[in-house]
C-alpha positions as CSV (number, residue, x, y, z in Angstrom):
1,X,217.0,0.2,63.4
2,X,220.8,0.3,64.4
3,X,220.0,0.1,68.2
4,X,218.0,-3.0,67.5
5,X,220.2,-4.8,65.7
6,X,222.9,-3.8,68.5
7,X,220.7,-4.9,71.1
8,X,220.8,-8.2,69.4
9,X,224.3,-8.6,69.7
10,X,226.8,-9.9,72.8
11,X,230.3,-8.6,72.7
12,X,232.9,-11.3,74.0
13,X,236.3,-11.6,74.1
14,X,238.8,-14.7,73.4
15,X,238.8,-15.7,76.9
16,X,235.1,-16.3,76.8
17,X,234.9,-17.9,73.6
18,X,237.6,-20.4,74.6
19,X,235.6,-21.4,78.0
20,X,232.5,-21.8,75.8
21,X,234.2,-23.9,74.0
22,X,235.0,-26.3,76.4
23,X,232.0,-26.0,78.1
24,X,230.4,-27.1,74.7
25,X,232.9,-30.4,74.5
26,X,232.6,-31.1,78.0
27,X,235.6,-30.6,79.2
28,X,234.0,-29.1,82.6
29,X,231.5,-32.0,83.3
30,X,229.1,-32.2,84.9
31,X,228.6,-28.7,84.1
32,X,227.8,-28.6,80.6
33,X,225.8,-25.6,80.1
34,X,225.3,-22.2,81.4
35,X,223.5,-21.9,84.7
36,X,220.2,-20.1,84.8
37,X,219.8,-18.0,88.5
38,X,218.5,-20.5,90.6
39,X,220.9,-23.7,89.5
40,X,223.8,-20.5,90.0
41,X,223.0,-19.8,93.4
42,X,222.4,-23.0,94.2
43,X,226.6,-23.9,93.3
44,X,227.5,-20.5,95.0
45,X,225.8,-22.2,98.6
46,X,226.8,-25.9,98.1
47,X,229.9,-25.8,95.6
48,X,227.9,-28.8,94.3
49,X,226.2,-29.6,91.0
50,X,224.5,-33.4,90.0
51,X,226.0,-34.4,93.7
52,X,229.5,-33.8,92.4
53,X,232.0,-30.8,93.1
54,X,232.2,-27.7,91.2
55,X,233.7,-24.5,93.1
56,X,231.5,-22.2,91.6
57,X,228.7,-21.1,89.1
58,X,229.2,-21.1,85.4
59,X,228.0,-18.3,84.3
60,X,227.8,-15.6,81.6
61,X,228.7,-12.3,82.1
62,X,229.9,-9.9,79.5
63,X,231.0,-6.4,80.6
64,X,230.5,-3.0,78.4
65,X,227.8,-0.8,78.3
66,X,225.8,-2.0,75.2
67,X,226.3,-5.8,76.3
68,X,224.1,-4.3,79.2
69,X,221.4,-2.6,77.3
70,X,221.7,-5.7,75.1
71,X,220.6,-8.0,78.4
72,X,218.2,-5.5,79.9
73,X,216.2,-5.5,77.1
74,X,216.5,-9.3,75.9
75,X,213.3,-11.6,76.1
76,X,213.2,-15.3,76.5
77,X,213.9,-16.9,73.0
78,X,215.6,-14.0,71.3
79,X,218.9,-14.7,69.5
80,X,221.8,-13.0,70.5
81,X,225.3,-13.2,67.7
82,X,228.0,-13.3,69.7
83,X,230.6,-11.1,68.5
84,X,234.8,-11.5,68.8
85,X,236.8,-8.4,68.0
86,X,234.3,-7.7,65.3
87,X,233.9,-11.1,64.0
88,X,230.5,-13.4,64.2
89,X,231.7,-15.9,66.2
90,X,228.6,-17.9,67.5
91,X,225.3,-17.4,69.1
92,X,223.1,-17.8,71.7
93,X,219.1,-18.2,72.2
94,X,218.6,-16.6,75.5
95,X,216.4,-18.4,77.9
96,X,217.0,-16.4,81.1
97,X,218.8,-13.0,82.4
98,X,219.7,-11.8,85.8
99,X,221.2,-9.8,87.6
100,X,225.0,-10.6,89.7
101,X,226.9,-9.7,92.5
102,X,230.1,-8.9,91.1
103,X,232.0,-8.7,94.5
104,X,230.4,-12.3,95.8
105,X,231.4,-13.7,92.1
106,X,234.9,-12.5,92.5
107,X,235.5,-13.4,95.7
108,X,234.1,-16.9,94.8
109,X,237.2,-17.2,92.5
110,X,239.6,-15.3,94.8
111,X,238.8,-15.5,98.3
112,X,239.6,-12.2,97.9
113,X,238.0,-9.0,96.6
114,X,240.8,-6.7,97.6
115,X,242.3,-4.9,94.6
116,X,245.7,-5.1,95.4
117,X,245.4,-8.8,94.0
118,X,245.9,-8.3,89.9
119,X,243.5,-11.1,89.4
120,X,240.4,-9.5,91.3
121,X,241.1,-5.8,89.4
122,X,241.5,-8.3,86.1
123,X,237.7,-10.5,86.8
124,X,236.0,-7.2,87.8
125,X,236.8,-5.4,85.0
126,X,235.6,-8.3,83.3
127,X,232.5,-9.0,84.8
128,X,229.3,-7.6,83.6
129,X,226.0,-6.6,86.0
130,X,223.8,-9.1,84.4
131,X,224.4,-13.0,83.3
132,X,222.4,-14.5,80.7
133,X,221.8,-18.4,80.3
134,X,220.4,-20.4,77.0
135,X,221.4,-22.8,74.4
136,X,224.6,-21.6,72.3
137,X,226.9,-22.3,69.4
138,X,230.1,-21.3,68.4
139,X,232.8,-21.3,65.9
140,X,236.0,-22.6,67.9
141,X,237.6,-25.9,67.1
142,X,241.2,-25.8,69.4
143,X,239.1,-27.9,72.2
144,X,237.9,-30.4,69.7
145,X,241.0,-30.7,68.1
146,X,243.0,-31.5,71.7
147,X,240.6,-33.8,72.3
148,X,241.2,-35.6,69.1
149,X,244.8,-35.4,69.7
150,X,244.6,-37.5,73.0
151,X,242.7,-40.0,72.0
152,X,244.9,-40.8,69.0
153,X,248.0,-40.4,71.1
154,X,246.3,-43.2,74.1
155,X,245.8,-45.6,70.7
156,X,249.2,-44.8,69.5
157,X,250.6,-45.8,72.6
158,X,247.9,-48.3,74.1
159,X,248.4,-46.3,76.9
160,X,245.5,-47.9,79.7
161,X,247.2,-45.3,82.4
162,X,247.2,-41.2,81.3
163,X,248.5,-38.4,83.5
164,X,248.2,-34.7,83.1
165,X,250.4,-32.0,83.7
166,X,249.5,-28.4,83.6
167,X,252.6,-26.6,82.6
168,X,253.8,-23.0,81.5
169,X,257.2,-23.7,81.0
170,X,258.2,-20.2,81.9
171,X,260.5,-21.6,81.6
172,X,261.2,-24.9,81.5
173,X,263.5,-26.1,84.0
174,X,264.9,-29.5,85.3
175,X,262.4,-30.0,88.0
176,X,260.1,-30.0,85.6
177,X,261.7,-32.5,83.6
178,X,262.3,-34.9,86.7
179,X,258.6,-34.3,87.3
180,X,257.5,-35.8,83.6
181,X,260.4,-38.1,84.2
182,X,259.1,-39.3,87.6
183,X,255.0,-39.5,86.0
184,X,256.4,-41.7,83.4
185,X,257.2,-44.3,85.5
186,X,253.9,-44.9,86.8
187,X,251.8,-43.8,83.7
188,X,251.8,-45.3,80.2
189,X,250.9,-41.6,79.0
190,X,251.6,-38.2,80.2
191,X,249.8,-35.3,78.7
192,X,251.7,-32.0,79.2
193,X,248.7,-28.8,78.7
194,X,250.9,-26.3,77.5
195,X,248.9,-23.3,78.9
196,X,248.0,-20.5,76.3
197,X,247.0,-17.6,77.9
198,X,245.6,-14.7,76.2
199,X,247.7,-11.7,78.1
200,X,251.5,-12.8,76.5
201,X,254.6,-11.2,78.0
202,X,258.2,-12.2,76.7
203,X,257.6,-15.7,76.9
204,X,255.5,-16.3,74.4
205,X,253.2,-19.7,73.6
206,X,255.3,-20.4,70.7
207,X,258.8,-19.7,72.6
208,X,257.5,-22.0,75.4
209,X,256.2,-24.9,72.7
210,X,259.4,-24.6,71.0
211,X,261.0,-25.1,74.0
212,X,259.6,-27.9,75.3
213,X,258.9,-29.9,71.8
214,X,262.5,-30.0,71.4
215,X,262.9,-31.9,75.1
216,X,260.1,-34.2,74.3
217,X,261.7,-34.9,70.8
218,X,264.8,-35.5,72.2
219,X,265.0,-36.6,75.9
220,X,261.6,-38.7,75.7
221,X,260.6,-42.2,75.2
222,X,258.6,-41.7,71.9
223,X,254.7,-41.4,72.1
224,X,254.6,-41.6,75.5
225,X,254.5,-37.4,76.3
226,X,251.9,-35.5,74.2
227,X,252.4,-31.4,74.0
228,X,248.6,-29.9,73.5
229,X,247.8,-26.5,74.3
230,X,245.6,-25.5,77.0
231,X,243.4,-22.3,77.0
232,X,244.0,-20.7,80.4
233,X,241.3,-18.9,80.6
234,X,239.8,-17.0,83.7
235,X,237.9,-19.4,85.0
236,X,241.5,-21.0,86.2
237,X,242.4,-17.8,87.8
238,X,241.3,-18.1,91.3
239,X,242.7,-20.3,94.5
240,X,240.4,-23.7,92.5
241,X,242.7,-24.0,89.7
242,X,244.1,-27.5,91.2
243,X,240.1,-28.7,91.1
244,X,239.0,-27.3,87.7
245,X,242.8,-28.6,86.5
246,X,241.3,-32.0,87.8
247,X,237.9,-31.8,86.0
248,X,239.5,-30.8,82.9
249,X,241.5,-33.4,82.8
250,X,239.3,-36.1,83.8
251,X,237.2,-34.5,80.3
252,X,239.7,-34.7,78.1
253,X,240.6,-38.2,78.7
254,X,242.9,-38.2,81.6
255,X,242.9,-40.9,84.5
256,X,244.7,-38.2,86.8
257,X,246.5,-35.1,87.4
258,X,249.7,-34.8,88.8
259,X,251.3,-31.8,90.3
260,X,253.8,-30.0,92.4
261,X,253.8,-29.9,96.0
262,X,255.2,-26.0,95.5
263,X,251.7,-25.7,92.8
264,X,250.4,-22.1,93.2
265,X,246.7,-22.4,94.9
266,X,248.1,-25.8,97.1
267,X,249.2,-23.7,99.9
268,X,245.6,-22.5,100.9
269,X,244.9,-25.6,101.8
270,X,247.4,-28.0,101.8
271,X,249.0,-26.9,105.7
272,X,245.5,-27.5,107.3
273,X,244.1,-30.5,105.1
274,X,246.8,-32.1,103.4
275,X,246.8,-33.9,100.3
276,X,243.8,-35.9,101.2
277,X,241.4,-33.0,100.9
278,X,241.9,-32.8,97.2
279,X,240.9,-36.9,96.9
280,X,237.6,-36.2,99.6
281,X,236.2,-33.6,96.9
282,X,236.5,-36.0,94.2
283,X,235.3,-39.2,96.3
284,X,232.3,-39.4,94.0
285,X,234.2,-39.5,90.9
286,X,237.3,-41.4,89.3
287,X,239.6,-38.2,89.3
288,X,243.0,-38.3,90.9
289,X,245.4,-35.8,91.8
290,X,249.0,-37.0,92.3
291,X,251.1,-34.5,94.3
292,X,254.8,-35.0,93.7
293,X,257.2,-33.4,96.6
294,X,259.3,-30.5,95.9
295,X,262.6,-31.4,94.1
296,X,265.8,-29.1,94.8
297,X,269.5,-29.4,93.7
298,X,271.6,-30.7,96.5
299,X,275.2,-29.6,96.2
300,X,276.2,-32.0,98.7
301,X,274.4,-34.6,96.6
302,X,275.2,-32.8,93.6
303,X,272.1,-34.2,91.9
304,X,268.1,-33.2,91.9
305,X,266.7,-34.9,94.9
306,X,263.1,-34.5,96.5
307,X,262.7,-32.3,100.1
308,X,261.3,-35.6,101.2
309,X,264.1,-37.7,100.6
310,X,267.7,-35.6,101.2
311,X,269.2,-35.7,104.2
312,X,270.9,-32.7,104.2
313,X,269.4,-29.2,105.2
314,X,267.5,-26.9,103.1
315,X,270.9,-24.3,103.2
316,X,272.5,-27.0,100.8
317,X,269.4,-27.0,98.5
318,X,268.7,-24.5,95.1
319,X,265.4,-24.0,94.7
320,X,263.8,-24.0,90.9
321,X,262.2,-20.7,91.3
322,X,260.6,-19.6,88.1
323,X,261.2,-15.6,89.0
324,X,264.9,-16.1,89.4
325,X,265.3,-18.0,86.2
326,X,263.1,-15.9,84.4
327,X,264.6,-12.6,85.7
328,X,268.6,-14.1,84.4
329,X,266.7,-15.2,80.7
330,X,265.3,-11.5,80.6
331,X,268.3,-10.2,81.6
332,X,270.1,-12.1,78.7
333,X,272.1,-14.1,81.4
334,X,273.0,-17.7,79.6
335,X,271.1,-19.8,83.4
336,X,273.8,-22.5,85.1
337,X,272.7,-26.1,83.1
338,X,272.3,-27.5,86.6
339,X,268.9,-24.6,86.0
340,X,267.9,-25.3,82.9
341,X,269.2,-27.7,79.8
342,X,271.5,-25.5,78.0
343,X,269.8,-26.4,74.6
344,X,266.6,-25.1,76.0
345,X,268.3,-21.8,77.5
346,X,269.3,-21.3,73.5
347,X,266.5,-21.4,72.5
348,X,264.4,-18.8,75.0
349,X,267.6,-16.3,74.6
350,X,267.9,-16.6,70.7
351,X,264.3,-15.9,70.9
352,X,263.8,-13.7,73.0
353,X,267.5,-11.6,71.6
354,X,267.2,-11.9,68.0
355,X,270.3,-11.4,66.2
356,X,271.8,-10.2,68.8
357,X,275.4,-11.8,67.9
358,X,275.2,-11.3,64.4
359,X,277.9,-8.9,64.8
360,X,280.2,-11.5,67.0
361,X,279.0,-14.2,64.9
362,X,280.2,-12.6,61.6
363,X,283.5,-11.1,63.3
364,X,284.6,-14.3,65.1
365,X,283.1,-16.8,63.0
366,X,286.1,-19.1,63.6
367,X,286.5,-18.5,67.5
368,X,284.6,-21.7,68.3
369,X,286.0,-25.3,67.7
370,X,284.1,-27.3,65.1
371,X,284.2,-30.5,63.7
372,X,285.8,-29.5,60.1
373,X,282.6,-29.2,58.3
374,X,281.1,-25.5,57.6
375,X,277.6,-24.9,59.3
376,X,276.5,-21.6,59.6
377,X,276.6,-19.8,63.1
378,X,273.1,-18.8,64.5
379,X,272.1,-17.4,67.3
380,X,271.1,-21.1,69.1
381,X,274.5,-22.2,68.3
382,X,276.0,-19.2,69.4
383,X,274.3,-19.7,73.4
384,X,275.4,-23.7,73.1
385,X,278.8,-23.1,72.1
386,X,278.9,-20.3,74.6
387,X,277.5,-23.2,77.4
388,X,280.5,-25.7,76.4
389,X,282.9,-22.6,77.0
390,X,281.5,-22.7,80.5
391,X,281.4,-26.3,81.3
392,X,284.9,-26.7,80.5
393,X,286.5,-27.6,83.2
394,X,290.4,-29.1,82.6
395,X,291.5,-25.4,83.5
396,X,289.6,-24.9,86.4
């Protein structure tokens, strides 16, 4: 009796019940179920499905041993709970299983199946022997809810033109902000997808939303940037991310996506197709990809300026790499504002250092000009006041 009841049960993990969740709301049309083995092959061969582009099949797969005996033995028409660490979370009537080659699936996503690549060790571990296709529900309402959000924000706004931007905001820096800047100008609407992945290190999704509600709220025409989270699950993993970044955004209510030139996954094949490959695969659709050229400080300049546009050579330019800004904030190095806004460096270090200058705070609490009135010293205040200490400049 306890092996049936197993055997009628699907193990999955957040990841999966996320990308069945868009799947369910659309948000990777014209894909809008799970593939059975012939319709999966079929996308595998022709990366096309209904005549339109799709990189590869939707499938799936579960890993573990009992999600395997649980397939083996499954008929056509059984009901299968799907499970979340422990929770019933949904479920599926099955209509076919069959079997999969892990090593063709991966390197699908990759182009790759060597294991030196975290990503292929990641979907492998991941991927189960058999896929299973049939009608499902589940209990997930973060897709929904997004969707909701963007179509109240395009009435707010009457926005007839909406961009997206896929951001991680680890951290935020002032590219980025000349990139939303830039979109603005050309878009009545731009939709930042904060992504929300499900392995967290420092910077954590609620660091990075703090973080970048606090430039929309104050550096940002009002209504006209929307922060929604986006669930970056595996199926954005691979070298197609920029595609399925496209499709999802075209789902949720987008009229384009706009990127960097310097966008991980662009360099495959941007040197031997250039921009206009992305718009070929979507000729037989409305989706749009905008790709915005690299922008750099100049300190001959001594402003952000686009690769395409200074004159001076790349020797006089600071890049905005994400390693090096993220290796000072994990250091607990206060980055130079011509990096990062000094009111968003605050707010990654105090989170990242808690009361880490409550001793200082307490010991000097007068060290700091003020403006007469008594405020109390956090740690946020602490790294500005720190910044103005730096900036000034009268004795320099």
């Amino acid at each position: 009796m306890e092996l049936a009841k197993r055997n009628k049960t699907l193990f999955i993990d957040k990841e999966a019940l996320a990308t069945l969740s868009m799947l369910k709301e659309g948000i990777f049309s014209p894909v809008t179920h799970l593939m059975n083995a012939k319709e999966a092959q079929e996308v595998d061969e022709t990366s096309q499905f209904h005549g339109m582009y799709f990189p590869f099949s939707f499938i799936l797969a579960p890993s573990g041993k009992r999600n395997k005996e649980t397939l083996k033995s499954a008929k056509k028409g059984d009901l299968l709970q799907l499970v979340v660490d422990g929770e019933l979370n949904g479920e599926l009537i099955v209509d076919e299983i069959f079997p999969i080659d892990k090593k063709k699936r991966v390197e699908m996503i990759f182009s790759t199946s060597d294991k030196q690549h975290p990503g292929v060790v990641d979907i492998s571990n991941r991927l189960g022997e058999y896929a299973v296709s049939g009608e499902f529900k589940i209990h997930f309402t973060s897709t929904r809810e997004v969707l909701q959000q963007i179509e109240e924000a395009k009435k707010e706004s009457d926005a007839k033109s909406v961009t997206a931007m896929m951001l991680s905001a680890r951290p935020l820096h002032r590219a980025h902000e000349r990139m939303i800047r830039s979109a603005l100008e050309t878009h009545d609407l731009v939709v930042l997808f904060l992504l929300k992945p499900y392995r967290e290190d420092l910077f954590s999704y609620d660091i990075r939303l703090k973080a970048v509600q606090h430039y929309i709220n104050n550096y940002q025409p009002k209504n006209r940037v929307l922060v929604v989270p986006f669930e970056n699950t595996y199926i954005f993993a691979g070298y197609h991310n920029i595609i399925l970044d496209a499709i999802a955004a075209k789902n949720f209510g987008c009229d384009s996506l706009t990127i960097g030139e310097n966008h991980a996954g662009i360099g495959i094949y941007y040197d031997q197709h250039g921009t206009n490959f992305y718009h070929d695969m979507f000729k037989n659709s409305d989706t749009k990809i905008h790709i915005v050229s690299e922008y750099v400080y100049c300190n001959v300049c001594r402003t952000l300026v686009s690769t395409k546009t200074c004159p001076h050579g790349s020797h006089h330019h600071i890049k905005y790499k994400a390693g090096f800004m993220q290796g000072l904030l994990s250091a607990g190095v206060l980055p130079p504002a011509v990096l990062i806004r000094k009111e968003i460096s605050a707010i990654y270090l105090s989170s990242l250092f808690p009361d880490r200058f409550k001793e200082l705070r307490e010991r000097y609490a007068n060290f700091f000009p003020s403006d007469g009135l008594i405020e109390e010293m956090n740690d946020e205040k602490f790294y500005l006041e720190l910044m103005n200490l730096h900036q000034t400049s009268s004795l320099t």
